[in-house]
N, C-alpha and C positions, 0 to 999 in steps of 0.2 A: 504494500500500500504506500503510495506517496503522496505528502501533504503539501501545499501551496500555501505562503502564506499570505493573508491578504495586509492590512497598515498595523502599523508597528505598536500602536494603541489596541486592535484586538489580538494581546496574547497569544489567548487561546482558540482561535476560531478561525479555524486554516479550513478551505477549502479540500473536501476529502477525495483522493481521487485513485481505485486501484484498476489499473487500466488494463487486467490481463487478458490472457484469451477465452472464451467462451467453452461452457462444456459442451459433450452434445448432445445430454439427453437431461430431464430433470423432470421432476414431477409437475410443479408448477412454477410456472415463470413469470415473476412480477417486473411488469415494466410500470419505470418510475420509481425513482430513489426519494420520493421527498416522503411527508410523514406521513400519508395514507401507506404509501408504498413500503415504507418502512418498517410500521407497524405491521402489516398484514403478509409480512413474508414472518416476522418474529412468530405471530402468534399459532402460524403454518406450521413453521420450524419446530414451535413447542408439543404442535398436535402429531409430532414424527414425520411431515413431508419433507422429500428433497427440494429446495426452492433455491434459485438462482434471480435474482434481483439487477437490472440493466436500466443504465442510463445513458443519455445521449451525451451526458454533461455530465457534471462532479454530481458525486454522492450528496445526497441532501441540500441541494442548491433551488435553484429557481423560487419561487414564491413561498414553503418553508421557510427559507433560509432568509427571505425578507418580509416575514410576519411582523404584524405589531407585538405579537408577544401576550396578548391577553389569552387564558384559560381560563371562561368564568361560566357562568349558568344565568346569573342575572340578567333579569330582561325578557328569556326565550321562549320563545312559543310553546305551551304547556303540553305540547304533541314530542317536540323534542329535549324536554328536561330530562328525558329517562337517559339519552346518547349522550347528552351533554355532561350530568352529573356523574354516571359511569367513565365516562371521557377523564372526566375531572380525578375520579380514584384514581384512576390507570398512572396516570400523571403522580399522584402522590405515592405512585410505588415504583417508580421507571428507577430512579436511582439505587432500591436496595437491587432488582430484577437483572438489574443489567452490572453490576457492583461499581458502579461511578456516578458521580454524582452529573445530573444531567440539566442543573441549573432550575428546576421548578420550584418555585415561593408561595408557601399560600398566604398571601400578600391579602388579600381581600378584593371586593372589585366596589364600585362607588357611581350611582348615578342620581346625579343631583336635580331635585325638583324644583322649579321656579315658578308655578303658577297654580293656581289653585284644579284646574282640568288637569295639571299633568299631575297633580297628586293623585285625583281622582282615578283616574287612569292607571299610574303606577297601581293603588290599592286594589282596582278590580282584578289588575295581572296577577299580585299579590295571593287573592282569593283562590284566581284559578291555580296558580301555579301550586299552592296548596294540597288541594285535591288531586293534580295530577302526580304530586310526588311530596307528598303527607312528610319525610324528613328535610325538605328544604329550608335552610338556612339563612333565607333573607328575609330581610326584617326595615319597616320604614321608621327609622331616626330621624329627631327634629334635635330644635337648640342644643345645647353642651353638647349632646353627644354627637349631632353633625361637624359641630364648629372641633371639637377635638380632630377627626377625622383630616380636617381642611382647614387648617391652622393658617393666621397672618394673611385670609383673603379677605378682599378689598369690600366687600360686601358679606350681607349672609342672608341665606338661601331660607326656603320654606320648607325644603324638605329633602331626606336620601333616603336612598333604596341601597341599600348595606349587605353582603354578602358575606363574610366574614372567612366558606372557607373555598371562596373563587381564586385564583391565586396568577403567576405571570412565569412565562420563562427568557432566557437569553437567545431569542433564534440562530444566531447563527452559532454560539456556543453548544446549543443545544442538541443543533443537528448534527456537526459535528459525533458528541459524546455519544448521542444513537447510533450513529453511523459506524464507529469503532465499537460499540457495545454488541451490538447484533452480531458482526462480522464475527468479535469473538467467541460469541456463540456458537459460531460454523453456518451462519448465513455467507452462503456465495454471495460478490457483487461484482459487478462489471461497468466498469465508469466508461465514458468516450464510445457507448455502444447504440448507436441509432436500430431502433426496430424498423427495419422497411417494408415489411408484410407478417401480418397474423396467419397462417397459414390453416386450413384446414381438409378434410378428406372425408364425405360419406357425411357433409353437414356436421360434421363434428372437428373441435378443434383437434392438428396435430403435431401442432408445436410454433416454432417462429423465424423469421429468415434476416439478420441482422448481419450487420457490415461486417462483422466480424465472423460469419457464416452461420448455420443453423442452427439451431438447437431444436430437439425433439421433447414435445410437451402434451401431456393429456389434457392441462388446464393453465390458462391464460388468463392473466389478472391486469387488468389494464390500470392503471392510477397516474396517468398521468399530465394530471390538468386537463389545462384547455388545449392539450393534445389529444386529449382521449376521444375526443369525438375525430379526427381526422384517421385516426388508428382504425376505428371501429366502424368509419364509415364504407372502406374498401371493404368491408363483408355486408354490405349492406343493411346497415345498423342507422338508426335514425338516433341522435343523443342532441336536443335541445341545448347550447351552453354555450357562452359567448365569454368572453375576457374582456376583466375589467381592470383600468391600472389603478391603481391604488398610492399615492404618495405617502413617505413617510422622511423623515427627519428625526436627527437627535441634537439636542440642546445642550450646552454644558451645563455643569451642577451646580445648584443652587444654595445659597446657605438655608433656606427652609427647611423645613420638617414635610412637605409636601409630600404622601410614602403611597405606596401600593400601586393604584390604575383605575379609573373612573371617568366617567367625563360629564361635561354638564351642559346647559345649552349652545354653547359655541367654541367649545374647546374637550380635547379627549387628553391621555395624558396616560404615561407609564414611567415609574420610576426604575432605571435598571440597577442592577445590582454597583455596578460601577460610582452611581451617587449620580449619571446624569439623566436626562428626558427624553426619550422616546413620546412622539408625539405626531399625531396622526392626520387628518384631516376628516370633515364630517360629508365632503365632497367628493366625487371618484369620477373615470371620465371611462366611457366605451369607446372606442376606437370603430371606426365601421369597416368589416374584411367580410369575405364572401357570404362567413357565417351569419354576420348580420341580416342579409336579406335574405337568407334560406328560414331563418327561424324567426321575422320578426313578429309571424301571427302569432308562435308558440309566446313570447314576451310580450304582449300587448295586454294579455288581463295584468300581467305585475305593474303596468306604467302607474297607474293610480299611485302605488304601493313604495316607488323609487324615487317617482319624480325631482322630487325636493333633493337627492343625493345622490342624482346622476345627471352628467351632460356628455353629451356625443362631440367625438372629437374626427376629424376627417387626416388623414397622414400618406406619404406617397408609402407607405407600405403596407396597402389594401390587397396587392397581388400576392406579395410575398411574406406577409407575416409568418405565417403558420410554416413553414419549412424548416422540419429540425435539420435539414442540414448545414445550415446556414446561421440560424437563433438554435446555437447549442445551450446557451444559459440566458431565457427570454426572461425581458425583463421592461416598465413598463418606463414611457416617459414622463422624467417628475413636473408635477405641475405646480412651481414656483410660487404662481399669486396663489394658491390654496395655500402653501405651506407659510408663505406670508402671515394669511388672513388668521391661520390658525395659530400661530405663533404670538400673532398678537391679542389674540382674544383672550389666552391664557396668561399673557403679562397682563392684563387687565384687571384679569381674577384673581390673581396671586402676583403682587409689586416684585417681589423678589425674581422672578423668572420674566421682566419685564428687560433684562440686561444681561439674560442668558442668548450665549452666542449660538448660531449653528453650525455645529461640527460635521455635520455629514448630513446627506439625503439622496433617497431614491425613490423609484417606483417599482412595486411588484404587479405580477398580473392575476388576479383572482378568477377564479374559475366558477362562473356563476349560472345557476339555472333557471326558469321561470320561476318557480316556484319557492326557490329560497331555499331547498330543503334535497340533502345530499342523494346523493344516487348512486347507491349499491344493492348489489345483488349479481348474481347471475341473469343472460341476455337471454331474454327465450327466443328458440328458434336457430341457435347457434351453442350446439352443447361443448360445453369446456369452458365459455367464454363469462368473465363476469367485471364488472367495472364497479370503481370509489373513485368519485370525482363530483365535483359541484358542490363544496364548501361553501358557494358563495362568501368569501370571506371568513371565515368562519373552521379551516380546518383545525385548528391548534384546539379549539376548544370541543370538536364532532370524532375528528380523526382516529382518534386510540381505540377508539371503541363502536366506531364504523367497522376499523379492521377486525375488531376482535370477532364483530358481528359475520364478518364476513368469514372471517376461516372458519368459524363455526358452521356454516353450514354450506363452504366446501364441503370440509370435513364429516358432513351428513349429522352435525352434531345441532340438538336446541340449541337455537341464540339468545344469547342472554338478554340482549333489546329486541323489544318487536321490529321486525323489518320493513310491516306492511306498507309502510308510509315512504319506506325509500325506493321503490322497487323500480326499474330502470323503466320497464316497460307501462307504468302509469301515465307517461306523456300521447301514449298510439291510444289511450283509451277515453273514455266517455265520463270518467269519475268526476264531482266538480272539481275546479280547481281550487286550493288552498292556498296561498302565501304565507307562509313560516317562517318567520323571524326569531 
């Protein structure tokens, strides 16, 4: 395995890359090294499959590796609190599992109320989220115990929505430590390895045909972003899912006490372990590539549901986005006046961070589907084949236990979350549609 190292300020957080040669046969073969990918070759591994794991690019790179960093449950549509808060255990055990520490903090997560409807509102979630998962942890704090929370802000608020055991990781720290934890486990990986055909025989899958030549497979696990629909559409697989960039920045450290990750009407916010700010924007921008106009009836019931935190963006690389051979590590372009706008909204709220510099920024590309709401399972109508993709934003907090869900019933084993609601093939049908946040 060889490690790259990226600036001299991330230590620990080398770019992971073992660039060998390919086996040639394997039981199951996940393509996509990020955390869906990652997790769900481990939990394979752990259920006795042979799995080999391939990427076009470095090990745990692309949109993973420039996550915000929030693991929370707060907030979520009470249909997805069971993925989200098993997601969340998973996370609080990856460190002993894997025996290094892989950077998760259960920090707490914070979303601040400012109006008498949005209390309203938070409380009705509240209610629901209740019932749908009876030990949930959040709880609506006002006075002292808001203001302890959110020390030295410039104002004070009506109200937060407090999570206590939501928590944060170091993404690229973090993929990293997975990336070597698994491997040491005796997960194969294969970095620098473009999948160029899913290959199959007799409508069933039989393996995969990569630059680095074939490998023979009974079952195919696709996870890889907003690759995963160009993957899967050469078998003639319909996968609704568009890419969205997502800007992010870090701030330098503040003398406050400002701790954990929350955000509130116009500013989001994460503190890293480092002492600086990871900070986000409340804005994201779609780019428009082929996949836009194939899918924009499938996204038209969500416009209602985005509007306010999406704008289309038009770029000369409409032909060629989507070509992994070309965007071995995609990645999105940052958009400046957002991180601006949001950087100042936050000095606003908190003085002290009104004179915090910016150290860095990018954009990742999120892998989003109409419905908000991730898409795994196995493909029907193409046996062997089964996809984890469309986090909408959202994998670091779905992912661990998307996958867990998902080798479980490779594996032909009960899964431990219902799956009904994620099933690949609910987009070809007649069910109403939901939006899941």
């Amino acid at each position: 395995m060889i490690r790259l190292s990226l600036r001299p300020w991330q230590r620990a957080a080398p770019f992971v890359r073992s660039p060998g040669s390919v086996p040639r046969k394997a039981n199951v073969v996940v393509i996509g090294a990020g955390l869906a990918g990652l997790c769900t070759a481990l939990f394979l591994h752990e259920r006795g499959h042979d799995v080999v794991v391939l990427d076009k690019g470095p090990l745990g790179g692309e949109q993973s590796r420039r996550a915000f960093g929030w693991v929370y449950a707060n907030g979520w549509h009470p249909e997805k609190l069971e993925l989200a808060l098993r997601s969340r255990a998973l996370w609080a055990g990856f460190s002993e599992r894997l025996g290094r520490d892989v950077g998760f903090r259960q920090s707490g997560n914070l979303t601040i109320v400012d109006s008498a409807a949005d209390l309203e509102a938070q409380e009705h979630w509240l209610n629901e989220a209740r019932q749908a998962a009876p030990g949930i942890d959040a709880q609506i704090i006002e006075g002292r115990a808001l203001e302890t929370l959110v020390p030295d802000a410039s104002r004070s608020w009506r109200a937060g929505v407090w999570q206590p055991g939501d928590g944060t990781i170091e993404p690229e720290w973090t993929m990293a430590q997975l990336v070597q934890g698994i491997e040491t486990l005796g997960v194969r990986m294969v970095s620098s390895c473009a999948v160029q055909k899913i290959e199959r025989a007799g409508g069933a899958v039989s393996g995969v045909l990569t630059e680095k030549g074939p490998i023979d497979a009974r079952t195919v696990v696709v996870a890889g972003g907003v690759w995963t629909t160009k993957l899967v559409r050469a078998l003639g697989v319909s996968l609704p899912q568009l890419g969205i960039a997502s800007s992010m920045q870090v701030l330098s450290a503040g003398q406050g006490p400002l701790a954990g990750a929350g955000f509130g009407p116009d500013f989001v916010w994460r503190r890293q372990n480092d002492g600086r700010y990871a900070v986000g924007t409340l804005s994201h921008t779609a780019f428009v590539t082929p996949d836009t106009l194939r899918f924009i009836r499938d996204f038209l019931p969500s416009l209602k549901e985005t509007r306010d935190m999406m704008e289309i963006g038009l770029g000369a690389d409409f032909w060629t986005r989507l070509d992994p051979l070309r965007q071995r590590d995609l990645c999105g372009r940052v958009d400046v006046k957002a991180l601006d706008e949001s950087r100042a909204a936050l000095g606003r709220a908190f003085p002290d961070l009104a004179r915090a510099r910016r150290e860095d920024q990018w954009a990742g590309i999120i892998d989003a589907v109409p419905d908000s709401t991730p898409t795994v399972g196995p493909v029907p109508n193409v046996s062997g084949l089964a996809v984890i993709t469309g986090f909408s934003g959202n994998g670091l907090s779905n992912a661990p236990a998307a996958a867990e869900m998902l080798a479980e019933i490779i594996d032909g084993a009960t899964p431990t979350c219902d799956p009904r609601i994620y099933r690949p093939e609910r987009f070809a049908t007649s069910e109403p549609f939901v939006f899941r946040h």
